[in-house]
N, C-alpha and C positions, 0 to 999 in steps of 0.2 A: 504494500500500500504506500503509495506517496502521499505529499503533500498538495494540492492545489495551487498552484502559480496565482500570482499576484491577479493577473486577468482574467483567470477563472472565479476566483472567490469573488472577485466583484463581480463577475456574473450572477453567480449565486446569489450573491447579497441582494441585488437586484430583483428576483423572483421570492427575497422572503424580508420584506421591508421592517417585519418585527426584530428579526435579528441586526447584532453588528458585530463586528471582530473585534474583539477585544486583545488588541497586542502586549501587552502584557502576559496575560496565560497565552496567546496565539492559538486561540478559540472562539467559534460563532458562542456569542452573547444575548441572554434574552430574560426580560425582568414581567414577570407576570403579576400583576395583582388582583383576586376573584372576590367575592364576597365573604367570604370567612376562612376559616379552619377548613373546618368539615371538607369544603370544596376545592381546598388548595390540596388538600390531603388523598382526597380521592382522585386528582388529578396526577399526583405525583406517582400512585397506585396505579394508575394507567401507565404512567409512563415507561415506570420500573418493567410492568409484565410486557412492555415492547422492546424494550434496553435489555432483557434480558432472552426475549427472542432472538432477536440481533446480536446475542452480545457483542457489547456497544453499550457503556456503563456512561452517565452524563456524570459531571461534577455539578451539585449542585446549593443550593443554603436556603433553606425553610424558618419567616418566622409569620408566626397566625399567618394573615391572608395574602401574604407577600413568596413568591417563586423565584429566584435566579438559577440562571441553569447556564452550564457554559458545558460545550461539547468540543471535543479537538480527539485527535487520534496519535495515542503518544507513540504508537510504533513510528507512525510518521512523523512527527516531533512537527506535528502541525495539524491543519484544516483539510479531513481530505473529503471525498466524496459521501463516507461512511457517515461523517456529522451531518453533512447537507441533509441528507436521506433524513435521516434522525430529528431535523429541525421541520421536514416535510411532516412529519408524522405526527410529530408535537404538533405543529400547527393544527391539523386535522382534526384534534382533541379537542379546542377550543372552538367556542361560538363566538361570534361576530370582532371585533377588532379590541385583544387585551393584551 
């Protein structure tokens, strides 16, 4: 697995306007906030039984109704296709623009 080249990821980035790279960890970036616990929780529970399909583990930090999730693939010691996908899938989970 490689990395995504500078002109790919802005492709990407492109088709998933909720994300951003976060160059510091060198991972797609993305900050959720739902209505409560419960719902932030049970989203994270979807996300896990996908990331684990995939394995394809995100990094993430949970507090009440607050989400960040940052995805990178450290074999690749970067952003490769495997996150994109990953961020495709997240997305799908959510309803309307969060």
């Amino acid at each position: 697995m490689k990395p995504l080249d500078t002109g790919q990821l802005a492709a990407e980035l492109g088709a998933l306007p909720a994300w951003t790279h976060d160059r510091t960890r060198n991972a797609l970036h993305r900050r959720i906030e739902l209505e409560d616990f419960a719902r932030t929780f049970g989203l994270m529970t979807q996300i896990a039984i996908i990331a684990d399909k995939r394995d394809h583990h995100p990094e993430w930090s949970n507090v009440y109704n607050r989400l960040e999730i940052w995805l990178t693939t450290h074999d690749a010691a970067g952003v490769s296709q495997r996150d994109v996908d990953m961020a495709r899938e997240i997305d799908r989970l959510l309803p309307g623009d969060f």
